[in-house]
C-alpha positions as CSV (number, residue, x, y, z in Angstrom):
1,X,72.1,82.9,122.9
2,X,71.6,86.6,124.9
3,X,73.9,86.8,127.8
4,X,71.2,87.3,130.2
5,X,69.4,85.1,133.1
6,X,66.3,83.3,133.0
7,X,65.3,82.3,136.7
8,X,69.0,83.2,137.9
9,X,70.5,80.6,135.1
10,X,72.4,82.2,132.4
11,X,70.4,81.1,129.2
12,X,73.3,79.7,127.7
13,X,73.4,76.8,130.1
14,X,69.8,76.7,130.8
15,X,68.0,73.5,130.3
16,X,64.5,74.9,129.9
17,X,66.4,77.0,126.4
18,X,68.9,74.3,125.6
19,X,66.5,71.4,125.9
20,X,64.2,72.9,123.7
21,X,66.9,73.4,121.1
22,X,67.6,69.8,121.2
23,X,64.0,68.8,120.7
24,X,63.8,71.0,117.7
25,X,66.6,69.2,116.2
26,X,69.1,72.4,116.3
27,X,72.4,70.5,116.0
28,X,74.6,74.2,115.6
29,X,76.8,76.0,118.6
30,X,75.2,77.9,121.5
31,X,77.3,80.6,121.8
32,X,77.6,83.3,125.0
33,X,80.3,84.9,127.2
34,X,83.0,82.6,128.9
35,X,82.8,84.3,132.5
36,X,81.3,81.5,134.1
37,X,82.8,80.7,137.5
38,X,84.6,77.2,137.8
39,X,82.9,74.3,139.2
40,X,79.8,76.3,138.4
41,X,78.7,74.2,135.0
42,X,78.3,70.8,135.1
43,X,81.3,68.7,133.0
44,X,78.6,67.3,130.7
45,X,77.2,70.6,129.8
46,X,80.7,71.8,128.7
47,X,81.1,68.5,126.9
48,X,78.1,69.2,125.3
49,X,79.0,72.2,123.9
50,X,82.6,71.7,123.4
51,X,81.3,68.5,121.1
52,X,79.0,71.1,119.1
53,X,82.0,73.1,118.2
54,X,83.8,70.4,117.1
55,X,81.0,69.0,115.2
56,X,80.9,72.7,113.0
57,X,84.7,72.3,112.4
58,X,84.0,68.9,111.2
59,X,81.4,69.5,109.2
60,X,83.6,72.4,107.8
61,X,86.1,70.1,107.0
62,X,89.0,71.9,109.1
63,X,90.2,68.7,110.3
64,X,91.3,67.4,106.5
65,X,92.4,71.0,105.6
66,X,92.9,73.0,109.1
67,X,94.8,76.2,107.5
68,X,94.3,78.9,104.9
69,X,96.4,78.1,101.9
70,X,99.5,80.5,101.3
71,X,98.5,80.8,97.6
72,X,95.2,82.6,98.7
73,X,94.9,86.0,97.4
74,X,92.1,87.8,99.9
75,X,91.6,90.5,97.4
76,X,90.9,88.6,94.2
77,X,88.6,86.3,96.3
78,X,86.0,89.3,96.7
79,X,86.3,90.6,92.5
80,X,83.3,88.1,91.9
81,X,81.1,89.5,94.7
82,X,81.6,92.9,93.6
83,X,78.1,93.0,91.3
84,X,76.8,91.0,93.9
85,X,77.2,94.0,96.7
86,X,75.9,96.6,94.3
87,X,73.0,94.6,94.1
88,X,72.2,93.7,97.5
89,X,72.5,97.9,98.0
90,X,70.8,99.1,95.3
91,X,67.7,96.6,97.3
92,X,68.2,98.1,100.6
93,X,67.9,101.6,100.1
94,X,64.2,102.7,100.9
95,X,63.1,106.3,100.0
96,X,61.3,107.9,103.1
97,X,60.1,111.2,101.6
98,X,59.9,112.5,97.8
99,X,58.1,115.9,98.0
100,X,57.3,117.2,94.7
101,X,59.0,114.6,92.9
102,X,62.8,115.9,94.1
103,X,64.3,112.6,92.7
104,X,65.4,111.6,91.0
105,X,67.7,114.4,90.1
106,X,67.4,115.9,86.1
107,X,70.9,117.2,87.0
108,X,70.4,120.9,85.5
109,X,73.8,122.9,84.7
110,X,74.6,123.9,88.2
111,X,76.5,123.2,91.3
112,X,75.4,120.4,93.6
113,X,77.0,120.1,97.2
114,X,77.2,116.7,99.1
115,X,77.9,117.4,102.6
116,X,78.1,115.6,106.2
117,X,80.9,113.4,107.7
118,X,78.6,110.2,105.6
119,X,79.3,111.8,102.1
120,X,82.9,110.8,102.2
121,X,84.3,108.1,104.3
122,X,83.5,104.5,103.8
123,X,80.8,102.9,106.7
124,X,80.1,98.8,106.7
125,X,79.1,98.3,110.0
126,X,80.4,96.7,113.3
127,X,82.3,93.9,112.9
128,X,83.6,94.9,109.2
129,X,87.3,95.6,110.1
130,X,88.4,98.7,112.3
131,X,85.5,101.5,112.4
132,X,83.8,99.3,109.9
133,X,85.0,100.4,107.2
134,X,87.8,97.7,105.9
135,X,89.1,96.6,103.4
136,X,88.8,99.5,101.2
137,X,89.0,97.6,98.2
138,X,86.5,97.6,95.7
139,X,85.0,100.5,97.9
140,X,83.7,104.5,97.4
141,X,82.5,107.1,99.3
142,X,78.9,109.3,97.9
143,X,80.5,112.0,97.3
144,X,83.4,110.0,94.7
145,X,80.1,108.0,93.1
146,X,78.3,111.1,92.7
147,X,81.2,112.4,90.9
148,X,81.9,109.8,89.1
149,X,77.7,109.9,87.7
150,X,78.8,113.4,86.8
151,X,81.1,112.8,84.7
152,X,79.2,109.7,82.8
153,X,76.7,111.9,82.3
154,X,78.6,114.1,80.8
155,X,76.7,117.1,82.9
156,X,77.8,120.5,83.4
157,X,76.7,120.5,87.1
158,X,79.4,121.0,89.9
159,X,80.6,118.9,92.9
160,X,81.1,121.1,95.7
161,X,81.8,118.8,99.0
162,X,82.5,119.3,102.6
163,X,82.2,116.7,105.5
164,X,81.0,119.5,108.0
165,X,81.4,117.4,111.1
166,X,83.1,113.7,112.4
167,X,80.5,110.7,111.9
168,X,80.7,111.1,116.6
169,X,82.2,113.4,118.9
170,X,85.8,113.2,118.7
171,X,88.1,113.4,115.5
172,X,88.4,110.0,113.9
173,X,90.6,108.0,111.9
174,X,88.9,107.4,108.6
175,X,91.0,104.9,106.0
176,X,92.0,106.7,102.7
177,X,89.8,104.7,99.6
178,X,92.4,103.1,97.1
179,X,91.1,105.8,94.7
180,X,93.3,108.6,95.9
181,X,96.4,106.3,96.1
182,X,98.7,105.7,93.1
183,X,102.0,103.9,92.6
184,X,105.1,105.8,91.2
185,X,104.6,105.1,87.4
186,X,100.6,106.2,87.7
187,X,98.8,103.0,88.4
188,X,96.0,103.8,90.0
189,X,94.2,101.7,92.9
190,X,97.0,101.6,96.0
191,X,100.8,101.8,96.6
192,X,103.5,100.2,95.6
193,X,104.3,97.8,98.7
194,X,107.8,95.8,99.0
195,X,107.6,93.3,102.0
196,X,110.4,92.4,103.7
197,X,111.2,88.7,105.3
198,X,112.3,90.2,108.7
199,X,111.9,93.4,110.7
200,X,114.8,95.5,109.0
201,X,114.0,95.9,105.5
202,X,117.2,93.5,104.2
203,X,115.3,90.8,102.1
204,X,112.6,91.6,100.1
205,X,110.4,88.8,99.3
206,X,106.7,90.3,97.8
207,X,106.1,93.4,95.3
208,X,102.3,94.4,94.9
209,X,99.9,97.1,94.5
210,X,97.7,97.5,97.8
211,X,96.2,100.6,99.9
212,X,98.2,100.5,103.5
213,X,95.2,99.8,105.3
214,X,95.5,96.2,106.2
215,X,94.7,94.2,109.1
216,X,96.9,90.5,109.1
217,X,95.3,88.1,111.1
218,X,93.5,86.1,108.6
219,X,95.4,86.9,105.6
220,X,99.2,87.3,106.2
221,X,101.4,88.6,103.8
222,X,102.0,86.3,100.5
223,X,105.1,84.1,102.5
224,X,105.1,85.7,105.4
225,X,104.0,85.3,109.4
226,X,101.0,87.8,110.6
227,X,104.1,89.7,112.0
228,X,108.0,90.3,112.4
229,X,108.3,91.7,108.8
230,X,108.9,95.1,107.3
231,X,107.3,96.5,104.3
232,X,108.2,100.1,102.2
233,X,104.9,101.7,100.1
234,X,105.6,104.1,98.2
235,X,103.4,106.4,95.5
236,X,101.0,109.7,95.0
237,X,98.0,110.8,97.4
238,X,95.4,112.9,95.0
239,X,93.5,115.5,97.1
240,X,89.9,115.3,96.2
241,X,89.4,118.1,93.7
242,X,85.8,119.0,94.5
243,X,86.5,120.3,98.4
244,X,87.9,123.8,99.5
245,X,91.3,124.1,101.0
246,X,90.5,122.1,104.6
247,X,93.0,121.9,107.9
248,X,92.5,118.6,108.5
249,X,94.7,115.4,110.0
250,X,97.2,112.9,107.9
251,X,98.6,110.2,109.8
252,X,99.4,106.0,110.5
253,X,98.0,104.2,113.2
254,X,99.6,100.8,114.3
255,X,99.0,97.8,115.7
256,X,101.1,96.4,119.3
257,X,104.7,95.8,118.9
258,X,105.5,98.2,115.9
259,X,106.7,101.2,114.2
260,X,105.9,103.3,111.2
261,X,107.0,106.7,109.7
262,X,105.3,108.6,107.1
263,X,106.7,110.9,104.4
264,X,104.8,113.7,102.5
265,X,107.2,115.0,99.8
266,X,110.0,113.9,100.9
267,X,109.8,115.1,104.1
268,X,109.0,113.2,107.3
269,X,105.7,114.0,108.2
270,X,104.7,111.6,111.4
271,X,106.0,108.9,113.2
272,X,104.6,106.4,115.4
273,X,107.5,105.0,117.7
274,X,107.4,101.4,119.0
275,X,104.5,100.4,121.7
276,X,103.5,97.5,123.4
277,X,100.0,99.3,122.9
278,X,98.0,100.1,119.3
279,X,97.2,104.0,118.7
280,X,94.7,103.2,116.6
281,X,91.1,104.3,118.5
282,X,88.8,101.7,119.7
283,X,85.4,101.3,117.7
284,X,83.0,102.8,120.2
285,X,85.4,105.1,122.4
286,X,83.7,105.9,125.8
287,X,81.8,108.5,127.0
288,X,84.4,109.8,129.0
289,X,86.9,109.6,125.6
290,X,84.6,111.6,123.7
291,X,84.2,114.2,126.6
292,X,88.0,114.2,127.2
293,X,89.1,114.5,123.7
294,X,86.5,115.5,121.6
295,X,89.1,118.6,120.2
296,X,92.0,116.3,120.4
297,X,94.4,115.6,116.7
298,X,93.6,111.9,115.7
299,X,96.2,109.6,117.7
300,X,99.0,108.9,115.2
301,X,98.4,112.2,112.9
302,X,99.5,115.5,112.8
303,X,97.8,118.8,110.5
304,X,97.8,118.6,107.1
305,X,96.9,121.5,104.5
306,X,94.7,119.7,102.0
307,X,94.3,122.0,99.0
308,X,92.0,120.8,96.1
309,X,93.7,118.2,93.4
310,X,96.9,118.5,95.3
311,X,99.1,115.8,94.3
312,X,101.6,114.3,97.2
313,X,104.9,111.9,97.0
314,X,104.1,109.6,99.6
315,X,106.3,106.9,101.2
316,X,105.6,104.7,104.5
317,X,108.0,102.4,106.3
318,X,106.7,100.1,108.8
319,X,108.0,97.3,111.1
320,X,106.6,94.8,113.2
321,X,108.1,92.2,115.8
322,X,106.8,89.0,117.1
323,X,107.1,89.9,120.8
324,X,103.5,89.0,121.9
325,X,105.0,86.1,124.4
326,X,106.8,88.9,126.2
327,X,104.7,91.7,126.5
328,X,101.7,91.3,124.7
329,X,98.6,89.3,124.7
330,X,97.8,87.2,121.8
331,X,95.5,90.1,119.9
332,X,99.1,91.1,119.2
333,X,99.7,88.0,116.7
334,X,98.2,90.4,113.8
335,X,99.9,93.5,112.9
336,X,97.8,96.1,111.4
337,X,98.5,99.5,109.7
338,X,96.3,102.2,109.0
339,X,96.9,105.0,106.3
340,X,94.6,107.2,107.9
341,X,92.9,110.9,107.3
342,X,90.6,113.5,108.6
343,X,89.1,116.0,106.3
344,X,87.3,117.8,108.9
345,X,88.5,121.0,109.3
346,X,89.9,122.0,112.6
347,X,88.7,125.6,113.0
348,X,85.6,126.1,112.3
349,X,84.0,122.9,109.8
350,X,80.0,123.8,110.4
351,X,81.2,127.5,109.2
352,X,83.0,126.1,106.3
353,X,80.4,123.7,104.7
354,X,77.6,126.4,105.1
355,X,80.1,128.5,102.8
356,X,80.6,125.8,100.7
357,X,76.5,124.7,100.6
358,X,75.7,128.2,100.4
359,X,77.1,128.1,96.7
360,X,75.0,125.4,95.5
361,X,71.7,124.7,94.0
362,X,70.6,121.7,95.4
363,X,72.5,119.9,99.0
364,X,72.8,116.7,99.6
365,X,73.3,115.6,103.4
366,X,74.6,112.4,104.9
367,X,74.1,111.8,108.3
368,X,73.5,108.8,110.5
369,X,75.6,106.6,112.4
370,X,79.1,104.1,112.2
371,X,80.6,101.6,114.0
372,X,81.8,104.2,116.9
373,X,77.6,104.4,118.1
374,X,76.2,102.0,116.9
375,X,77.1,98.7,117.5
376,X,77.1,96.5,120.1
377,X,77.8,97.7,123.9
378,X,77.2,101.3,121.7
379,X,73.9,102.2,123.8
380,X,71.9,105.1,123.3
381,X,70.0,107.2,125.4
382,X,67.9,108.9,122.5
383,X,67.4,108.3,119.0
384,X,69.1,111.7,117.8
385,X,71.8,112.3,115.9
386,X,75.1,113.4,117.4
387,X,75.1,117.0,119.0
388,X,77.7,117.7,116.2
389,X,75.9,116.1,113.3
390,X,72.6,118.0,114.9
391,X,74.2,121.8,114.7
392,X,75.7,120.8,111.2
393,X,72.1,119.9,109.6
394,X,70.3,123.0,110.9
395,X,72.8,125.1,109.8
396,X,72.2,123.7,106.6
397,X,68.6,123.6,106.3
398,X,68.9,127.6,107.7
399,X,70.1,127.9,103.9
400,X,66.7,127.1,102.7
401,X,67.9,124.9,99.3
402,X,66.2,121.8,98.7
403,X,67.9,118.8,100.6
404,X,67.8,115.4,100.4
405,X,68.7,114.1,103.5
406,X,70.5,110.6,103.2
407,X,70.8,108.3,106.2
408,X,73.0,105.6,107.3
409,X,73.6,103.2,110.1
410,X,72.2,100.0,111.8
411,X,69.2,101.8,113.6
412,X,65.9,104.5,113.4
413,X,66.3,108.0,113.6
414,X,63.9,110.0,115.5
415,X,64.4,113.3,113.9
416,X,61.1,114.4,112.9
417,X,61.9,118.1,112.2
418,X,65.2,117.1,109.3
419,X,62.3,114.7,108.0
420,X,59.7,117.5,107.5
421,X,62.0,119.8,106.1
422,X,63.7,117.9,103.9
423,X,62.5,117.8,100.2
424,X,63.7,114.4,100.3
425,X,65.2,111.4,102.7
426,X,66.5,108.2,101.9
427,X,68.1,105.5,104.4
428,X,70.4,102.8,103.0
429,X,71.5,101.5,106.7
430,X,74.9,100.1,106.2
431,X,74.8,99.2,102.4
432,X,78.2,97.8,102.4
433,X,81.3,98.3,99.9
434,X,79.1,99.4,97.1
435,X,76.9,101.9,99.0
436,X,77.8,105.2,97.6
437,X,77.4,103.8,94.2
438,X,73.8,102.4,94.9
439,X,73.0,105.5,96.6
440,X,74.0,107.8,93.6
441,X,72.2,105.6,90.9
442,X,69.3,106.2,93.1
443,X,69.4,109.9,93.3
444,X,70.2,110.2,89.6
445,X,67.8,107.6,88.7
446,X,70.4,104.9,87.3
447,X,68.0,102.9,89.9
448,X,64.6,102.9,91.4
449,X,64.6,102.5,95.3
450,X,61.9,99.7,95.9
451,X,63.5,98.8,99.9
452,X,60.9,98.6,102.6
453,X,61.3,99.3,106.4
454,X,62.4,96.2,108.5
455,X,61.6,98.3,111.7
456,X,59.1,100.9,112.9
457,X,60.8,104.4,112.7
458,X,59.1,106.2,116.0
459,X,58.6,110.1,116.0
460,X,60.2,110.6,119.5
461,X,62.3,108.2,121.7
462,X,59.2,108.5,124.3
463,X,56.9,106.3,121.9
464,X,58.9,103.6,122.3
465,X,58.5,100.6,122.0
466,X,56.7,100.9,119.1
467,X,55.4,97.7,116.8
468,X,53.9,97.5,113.6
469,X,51.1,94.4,115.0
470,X,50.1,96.8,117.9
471,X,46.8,95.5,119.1
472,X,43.6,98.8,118.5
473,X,43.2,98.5,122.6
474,X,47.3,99.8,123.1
475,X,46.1,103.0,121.1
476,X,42.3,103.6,123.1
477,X,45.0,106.6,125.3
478,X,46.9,108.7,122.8
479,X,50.0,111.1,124.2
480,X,48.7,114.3,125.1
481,X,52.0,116.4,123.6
482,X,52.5,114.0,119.9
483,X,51.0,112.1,117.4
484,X,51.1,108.4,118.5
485,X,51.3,107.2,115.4
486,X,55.3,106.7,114.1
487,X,57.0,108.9,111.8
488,X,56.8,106.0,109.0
489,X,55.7,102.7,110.1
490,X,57.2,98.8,109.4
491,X,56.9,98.2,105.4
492,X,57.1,101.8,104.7
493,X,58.8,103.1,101.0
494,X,58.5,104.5,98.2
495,X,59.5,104.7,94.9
496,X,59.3,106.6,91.5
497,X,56.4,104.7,90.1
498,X,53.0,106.1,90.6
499,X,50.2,103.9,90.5
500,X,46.3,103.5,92.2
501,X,44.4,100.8,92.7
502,X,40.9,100.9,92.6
503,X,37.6,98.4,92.1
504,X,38.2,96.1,94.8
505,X,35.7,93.6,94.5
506,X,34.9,90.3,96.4
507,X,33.2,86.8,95.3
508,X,31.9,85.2,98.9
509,X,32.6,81.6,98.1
510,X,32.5,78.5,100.2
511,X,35.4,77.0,102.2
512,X,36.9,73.9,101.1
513,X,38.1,72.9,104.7
């Protein structure tokens, strides 16, 4: 229920809202901020609620079976669902423009460039691990899915790639996709990890195959606690071969109460020394972070030299204590690692993907929005894109190459002029693990987009708010300086099919009521 007042009561303890939940026969938890003062709730309202709680567990059955089993392997739960993602993406994409029939793409010998910080990192949404964008499992980027259509096609035409700018306005922390990890003797798909029963790497207890991008709060370690253990990975990192040489960021980011090193070639690279405080960025940084640090090295990293199919011996050690009692809160109970890079160059990245675009035939452009602006306490002021995402997409459509413009993220975009210039957009909003590969069938035509706008898309922040059932007498006074109409209203899309429909015709008949 919102967190806001209704007559001075706060709506979660208002009788007018909870009554009326009652008489509909709503049996579930009301659910709101816990700030109220003491004395200030009557004990049978917190019964009441306290009871619904319980009543959810119950019905959950966590009183007969209170505890995830130890046997429970999180990764191999979500191998069934995979199919099921792809799906559910392949549904929500809606195509916004199509001039002149741009998609889907015939894929002529040539070179095609995928570029914006959205082509390659991995974007689920708020509330889908750190940034939104865990676990990587089972996950790829647009520009690896394009690649990888490439290739089944057996086409001739080019990958060129360059993220251009950060998804906001500070350097982030993206996770590295299992893809570019491999274990000593060439398995692909992660690291070799060896978990340790303590802190100090003396008894090894599990051996698998897993990226070290892991957050242990739900699913410990096979055997283990969520912390006070040590684990070794070890195995390749595989530059993406499509890019040019970029001076990005490698680096770990760690949770409370721990400590990691990284080693590149045998060399140690970065180290993260112990902290009763996580360097791993918040999800929507402030203002005043972004302002602050918007030139600043990703906490935890240092600069790294990626060169094209570079191949790298990587190792990681990491520790964590169970010292939470001492000097921690309880968020400390999980320990978290992050095997993290930034492939934005750190000169001059707008300069660089214009090079690299410049080169191609055809540009495709992913822009929009993650977890760090757009989620919740993420407000807005306007409906833009960031200033940085802005100066990389008119540099790019300066080139004057056809571009399909892809967007993603949980909201509109009022960016009328990128629409109009575009030879094509589509918007997938956050289309989940298997969103690069829905998106690429799409633009290849491996699938037909057939989503339809759940919200009004306005042409300006000014219009708003702007509804689809708008009564004719909120539209007798127009603006004077734009169109009052939206830039593509509620049900909007397109698709591939062309069709007309004609001889409408009417029988009056009489009512059977």
């Amino acid at each position: 229920m919102a967190y806001s007042e209704v007559d001075d009561v706060p709506c979660p303890v208002n009788p007018m809202l909870s009554d009326a939940l009652d008489e509909w026969g709503y049996d579930g938890v009301i659910i709101a901020h816990d700030t109220v003062a003491n004395n200030t709730v009557a004990l049978g309202t917190l019964q009441d609620h306290v009871g619904r709680i319980l009543n959810v567990k119950y019905d959950r059955g966590l009183f007969d079976d209170p505890y995830v089993s130890d046997n429970v392997d999180p990764d191999a739960l979500t191998d069934s669902h995979v199919a099921l993602t792809l799906e559910a993406a392949h549904k929500s994409i809606v195509l916004l423009e199509n001039k002149d029939s741009m998609l889907p793409l015939d894929l002529p010998s040539g070179k095609l460039a995928t570029v914006g910080p959205f082509s390659n990192i991995l974007n689920y949404g708020d509330y889908s691990g750190q940034f939104g964008a865990y676990p990587v499992a089972h996950s790829s980027t647009l520009r690896q899915d394009v690649l990888e259509v490439l290739s089944e096609r057996n086409s001739s035409t080019k990958l060129l790639s360059s993220m251009g700018a950060n998804t906001w306005l500070y350097n982030a922390q993206y996770p590295i996709p299992d893809y570019h990890l491999s274990t000593p003797n060439g398995t692909a798909g992660g690291l070799s990890a060896t978990y340790y029963a303590d802190p100090n790497f003396t008894t090894p207890l599990v051996h698998k195959t897993e990226v070290p991008v892991r957050d242990w709060g739900l699913y410990p370690p096979p055997g283990l606690p969520s912390n006070n253990f040590s684990t070794v990975w070890e195995g390749e990192l595989t530059i993406p071969v499509d890019t040019e040489t970029t001076e990005g960021w490698l680096g770990l980011g760690v949770s409370p109460n721990t400590t990691a090193r990284l080693y590149v070639d045998d060399q140690l690279l970065a180290e993260v020394p112990f902290s009763s405080t996580s360097n791993i960025l918040s999800n929507i940084p402030s203002r005043t972070y972004s302002l602050q640090n918007s030139t600043a090295p990703p906490p935890g990293s240092v600069p790294f030299t990626f060169r094209p199919g570079a191949k790298h011996r990587i190792k990681i050690t990491f520790q964590t204590w169970n010292l939470h009692r001492k000097i921690e809160n309880q968020s400390s109970l999980n320990a978290q690692i992050l095997f993290f890079w930034n492939l934005v160059d750190r000169s001059a990245p707008i300069d660089k993907a214009v090079a690299l675009a410049q080169q191609a035939d055809t540009i495709i452009l992913a822009l929009g929005a993650s977890w760090d602006s757009n989620g919740e306490n993420g407000d807005r002021a306007t409906l833009d894109l960031s200033a940085n995402q802005t100066a990389l997409a008119h540099a790019i459509f300066a080139l004057k190459k056809p571009v399909i413009l892809i967007l993603e993220g949980g909201r509109p975009f009022a960016i009328l002029e990128l629409y109009n210039a575009s030879a094509a957009v589509l918007t997938s909003f956050f289309g989940g693990q298997s969103a690069g590969h829905a998106i690429a069938d799409v633009l290849v035509g491996n699938a037909a987009p057939g989503g339809r706008l759940p919200l009004t898309v306005p042409r300006h922040v000014g219009q708003l708010p702007v509804y689809y059932n708008y009564k004719p007498t909120a539209h007798v006074a127009e603006y004077l300086d734009i169109d009052g109409s939206p830039a593509y209203p509620f049900g909007y899309g397109l698709s591939y099919t062309n069709f007309t429909i004609s001889g409408f015709s009417a029988i009056a008949g009489r009512s059977s009521g």
